[in-house]
FIKEBA-519607 format. One line per field, with one value per residue (C-alpha): residue number from 1; x, y, z; chain. Coordinates in steps of 0.25 Angstrom, whole numbers, plus 2048, in hexadecimal, padded with zeros to 3 digits. Example, Ala and Ser with C-alpha at 12.3 -4.5 7.8 and 13.67 -1.06 7.14 Angstrom:
# residues 2
k 1,2 $
east 831,837 $
north 7EE,7FC $
up 81F,81D $
c A,A $
***
This chain:
# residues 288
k 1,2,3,4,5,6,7,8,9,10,11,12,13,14,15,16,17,18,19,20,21,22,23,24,25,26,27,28,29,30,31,32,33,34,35,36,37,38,39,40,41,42,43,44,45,46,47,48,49,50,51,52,53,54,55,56,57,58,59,60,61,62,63,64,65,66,67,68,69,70,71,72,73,74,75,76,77,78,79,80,81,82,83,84,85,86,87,88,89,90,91,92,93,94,95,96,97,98,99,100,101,102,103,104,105,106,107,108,109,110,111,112,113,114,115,116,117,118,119,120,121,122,123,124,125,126,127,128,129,130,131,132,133,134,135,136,137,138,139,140,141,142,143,144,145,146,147,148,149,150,151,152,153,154,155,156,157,158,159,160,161,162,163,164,165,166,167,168,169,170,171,172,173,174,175,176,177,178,179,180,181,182,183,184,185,186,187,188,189,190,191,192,193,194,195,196,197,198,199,200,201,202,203,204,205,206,207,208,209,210,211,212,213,214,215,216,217,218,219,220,221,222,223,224,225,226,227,228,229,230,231,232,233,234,235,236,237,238,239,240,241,242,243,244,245,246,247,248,249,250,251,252,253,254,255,256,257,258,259,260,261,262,263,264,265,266,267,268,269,270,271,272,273,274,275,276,277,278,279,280,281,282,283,284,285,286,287,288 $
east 3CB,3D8,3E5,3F2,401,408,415,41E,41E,40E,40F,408,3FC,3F1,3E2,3D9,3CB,3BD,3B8,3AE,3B2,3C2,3CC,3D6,3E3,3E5,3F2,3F5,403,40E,407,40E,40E,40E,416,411,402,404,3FB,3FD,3FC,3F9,3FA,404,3FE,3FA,3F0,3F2,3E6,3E5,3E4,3D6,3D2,3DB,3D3,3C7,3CA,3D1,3C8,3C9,3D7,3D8,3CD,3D4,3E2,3DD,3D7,3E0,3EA,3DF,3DB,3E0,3E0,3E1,3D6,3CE,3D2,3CE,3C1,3C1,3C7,3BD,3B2,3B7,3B9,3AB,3A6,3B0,3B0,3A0,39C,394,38C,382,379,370,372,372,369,36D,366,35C,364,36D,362,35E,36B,36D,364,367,374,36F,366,370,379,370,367,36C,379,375,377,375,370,371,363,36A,36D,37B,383,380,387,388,38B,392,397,3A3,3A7,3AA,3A0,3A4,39A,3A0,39A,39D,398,393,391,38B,38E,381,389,387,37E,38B,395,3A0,3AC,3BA,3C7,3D4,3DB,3E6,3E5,3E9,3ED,3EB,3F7,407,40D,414,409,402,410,410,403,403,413,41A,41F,415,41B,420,41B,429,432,42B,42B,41E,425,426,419,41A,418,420,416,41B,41D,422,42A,424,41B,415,411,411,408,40E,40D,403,401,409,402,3F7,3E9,3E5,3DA,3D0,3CE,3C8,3D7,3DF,3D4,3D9,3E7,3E7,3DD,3EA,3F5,3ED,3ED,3FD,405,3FF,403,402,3F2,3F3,3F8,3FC,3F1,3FC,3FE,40C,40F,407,40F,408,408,404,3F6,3FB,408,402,3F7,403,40B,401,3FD,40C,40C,408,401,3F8,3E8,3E0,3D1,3CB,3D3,3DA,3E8,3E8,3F6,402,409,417,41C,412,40D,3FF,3F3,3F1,3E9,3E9,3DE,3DE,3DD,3D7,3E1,3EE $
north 996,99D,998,9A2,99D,998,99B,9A7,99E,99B,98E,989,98E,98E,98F,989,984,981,975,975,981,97B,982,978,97C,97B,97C,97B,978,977,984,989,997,997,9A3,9A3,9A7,9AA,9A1,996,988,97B,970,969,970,968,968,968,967,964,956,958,95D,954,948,94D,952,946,93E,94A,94C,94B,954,95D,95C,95D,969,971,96D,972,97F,98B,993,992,999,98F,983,989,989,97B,976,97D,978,96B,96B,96F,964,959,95E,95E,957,94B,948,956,950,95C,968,96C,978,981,983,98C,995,995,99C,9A6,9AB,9AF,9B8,9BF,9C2,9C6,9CF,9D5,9D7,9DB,9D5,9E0,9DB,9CE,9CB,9BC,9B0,9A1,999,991,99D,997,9A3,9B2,9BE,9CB,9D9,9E4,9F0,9F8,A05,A08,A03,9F6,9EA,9DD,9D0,9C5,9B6,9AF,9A0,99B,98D,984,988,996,997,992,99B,9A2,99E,9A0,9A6,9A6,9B4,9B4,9B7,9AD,9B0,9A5,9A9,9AD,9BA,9B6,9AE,9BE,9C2,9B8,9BA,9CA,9C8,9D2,9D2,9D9,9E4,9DD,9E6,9E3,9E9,9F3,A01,A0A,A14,A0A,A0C,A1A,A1D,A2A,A35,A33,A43,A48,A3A,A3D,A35,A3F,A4C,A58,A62,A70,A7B,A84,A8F,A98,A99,AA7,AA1,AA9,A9E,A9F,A98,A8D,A88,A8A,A82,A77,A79,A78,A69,A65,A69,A61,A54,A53,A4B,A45,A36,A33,A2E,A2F,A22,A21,A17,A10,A01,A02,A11,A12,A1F,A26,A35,A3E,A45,A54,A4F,A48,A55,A5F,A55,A53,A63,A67,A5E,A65,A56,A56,A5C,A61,A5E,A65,A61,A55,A53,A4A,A45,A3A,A33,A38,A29,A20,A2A,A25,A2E,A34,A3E,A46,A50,A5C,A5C,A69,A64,A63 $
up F41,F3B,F39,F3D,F3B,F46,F40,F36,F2C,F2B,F2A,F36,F38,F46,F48,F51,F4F,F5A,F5C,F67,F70,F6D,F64,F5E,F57,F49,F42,F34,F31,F23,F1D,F12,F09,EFB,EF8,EE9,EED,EFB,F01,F0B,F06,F0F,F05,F10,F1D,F29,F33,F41,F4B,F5A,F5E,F63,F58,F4E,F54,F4F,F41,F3F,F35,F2E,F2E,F1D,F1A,F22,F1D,F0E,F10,F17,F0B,F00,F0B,F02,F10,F1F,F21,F18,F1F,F2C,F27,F22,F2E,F38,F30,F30,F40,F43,F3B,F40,F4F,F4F,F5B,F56,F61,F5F,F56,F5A,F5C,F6C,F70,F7A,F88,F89,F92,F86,F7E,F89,F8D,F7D,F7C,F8B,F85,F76,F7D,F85,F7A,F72,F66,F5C,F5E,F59,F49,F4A,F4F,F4D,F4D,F57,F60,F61,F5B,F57,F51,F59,F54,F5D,F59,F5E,F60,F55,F4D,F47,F48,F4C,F4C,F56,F56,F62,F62,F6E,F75,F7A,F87,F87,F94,F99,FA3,F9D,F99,FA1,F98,F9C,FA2,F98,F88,F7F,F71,F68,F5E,F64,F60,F57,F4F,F4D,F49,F40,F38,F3B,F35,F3E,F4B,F55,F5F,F6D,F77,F81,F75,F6E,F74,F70,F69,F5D,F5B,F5A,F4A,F46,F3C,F2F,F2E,F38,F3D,F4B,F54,F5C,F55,F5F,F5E,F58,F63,F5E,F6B,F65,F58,F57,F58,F4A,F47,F53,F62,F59,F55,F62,F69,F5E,F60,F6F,F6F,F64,F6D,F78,F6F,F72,F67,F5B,F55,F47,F43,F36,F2D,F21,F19,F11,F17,F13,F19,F24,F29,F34,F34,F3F,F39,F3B,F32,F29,F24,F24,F1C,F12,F12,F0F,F01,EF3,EF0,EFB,EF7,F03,F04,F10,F1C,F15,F0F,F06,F02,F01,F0D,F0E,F0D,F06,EFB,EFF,F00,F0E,F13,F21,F28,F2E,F3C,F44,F4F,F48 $
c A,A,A,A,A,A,A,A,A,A,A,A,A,A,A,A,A,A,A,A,A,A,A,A,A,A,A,A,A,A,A,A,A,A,A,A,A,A,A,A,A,A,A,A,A,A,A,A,A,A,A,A,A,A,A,A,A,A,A,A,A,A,A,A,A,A,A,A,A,A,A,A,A,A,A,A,A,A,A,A,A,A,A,A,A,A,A,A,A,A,A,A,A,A,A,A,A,A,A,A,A,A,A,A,A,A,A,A,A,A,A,A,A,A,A,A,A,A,A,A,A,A,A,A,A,A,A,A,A,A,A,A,A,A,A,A,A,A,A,A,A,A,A,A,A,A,A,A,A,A,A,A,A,A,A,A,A,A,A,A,A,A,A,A,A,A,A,A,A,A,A,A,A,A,A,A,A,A,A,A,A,A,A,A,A,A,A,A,A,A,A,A,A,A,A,A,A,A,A,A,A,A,A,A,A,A,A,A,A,A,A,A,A,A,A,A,A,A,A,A,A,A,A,A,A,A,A,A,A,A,A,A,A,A,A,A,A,A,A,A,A,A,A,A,A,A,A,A,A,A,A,A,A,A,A,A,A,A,A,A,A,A,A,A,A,A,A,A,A,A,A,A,A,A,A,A,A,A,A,A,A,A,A,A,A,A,A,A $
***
């Protein structure tokens, strides 16, 4: 469960927490900022359920109010609070635990064996949940989390065609505090980023047929798959967070080449960006 504000000022906050295959809506309402320590306080926040869920909590509606006054962080109290849920929303009638059908059991292991046994990483003694490995393309192994219901055997569920986002534009604006691009008003030459060198987007490709070929077939072969490539962008950033400058590669290694302060190893140029002063280094390319 996590909590994300509902307004500019942060001080009403949304979650949503599961209660048998529901979600309910959470709000937390009157947080303020301590601008001393920078950290929310909610001393005098309020909490704001669903009535259907209200009506169950409500025996402990003190225990709930006390602690997300003492809760030193939103993200603590949803903790608390979804603890406290599974604990006041269990169904009292299961005094023992209800076993699955045995088609249950024999449609599991069909599936984990055609997914693969390797995949799996874990497995509850109940066989109600597992852990899955996969592994993309670039290499990075994920992990995902399977909890099984005692229907599984059960057809598939039916979505709806559209794509529901749970949180409005402007509450992503809000948390990422800036206004995002609108696609009706924004042209994509805005996106174009200029070389910080030559102040250009594009880097044409210097004309080179007219040059004697004094260094082999080796060399004109190279020249002519450049020429092919057509106009370069800039690829190379600056690794300053505050500069972040793009520089067309080519620019960037003759820029660095031409200063007295640069040192040369090998094929690298090791040097300072032209507007941060940071350290920045560039390559050379057979093709530039």
């Amino acid at each position: 469960m996590h909590f994300v504000p509902e307004d500019a000022a942060r001080s009403i906050f949304r979650g949503y927490v599961r209660v048998d295959n529901n979600e309910f809506a959470v709000r937390v309402l009157g947080v303020a900022w301590d601008f001393k320590t920078g950290r929310l306080s909610l001393e005098s926040a309020q909490l704001d359920v669903e009535q259907a869920l209200a009506t169950r909590l409500k025996p402990h509606r003190a225990t709930l109010k006390l602690r997300l006054a003492q809760a030193s962080s939103l993200t603590g109290f949803a903790s608390e609070f979804e603890e406290l849920v599974a604990i006041c929303c269990r169904k009292a009638t299961v005094t023992q635990t209800t076993l699955p059908s045995p088609d249950y059991y024999a449609r599991l292991m069909t599936e984990l064996d055609s997914v693969g046994w390797n995949c799996l990483r874990q497995l509850s003694d109940d066989l109600r949940s597992l852990e899955l490995e996969t592994v993309d393309k670039a290499g990075r192994k994920h992990t995902v989390r399977v909890v099984l219901p005692l229907e599984y055997e059960a057809p598939g569920f039916k979505v709806k065609p559209v794509c529901l986002v749970d949180a409005p534009e402007s509450n992503l604006e809000d948390v990422l505090e800036m206004a995002l691009p609108s696609p009706k008003t924004t042209k994509p030459e805005e996106f174009e980023v200029e070389c910080g060198i030559c102040y250009s987007y594009r880097l044409e490709e210097e004309d080179e047929t007219n040059e004697e070929s004094e260094q082999g077939t080796k060399e004109s072969k190279q020249r002519t798959a450049t020429a092919d490539r057509g106009p370069r962008i800039p690829d190379r950033l600056c690794e300053n967070a505050n500069c972040n400058r793009p520089f067309h590669a080519k620019c960037l290694f003759d820029w660095l080449r031409a200063l007295p302060t640069s040192r040369q190893s090998f094929h690298t140029v090791f040097g300072e960006c032209p507007y941060c002063r940071e350290a920045i280094s560039a390559k050379f390319q057979p093709n530039f």
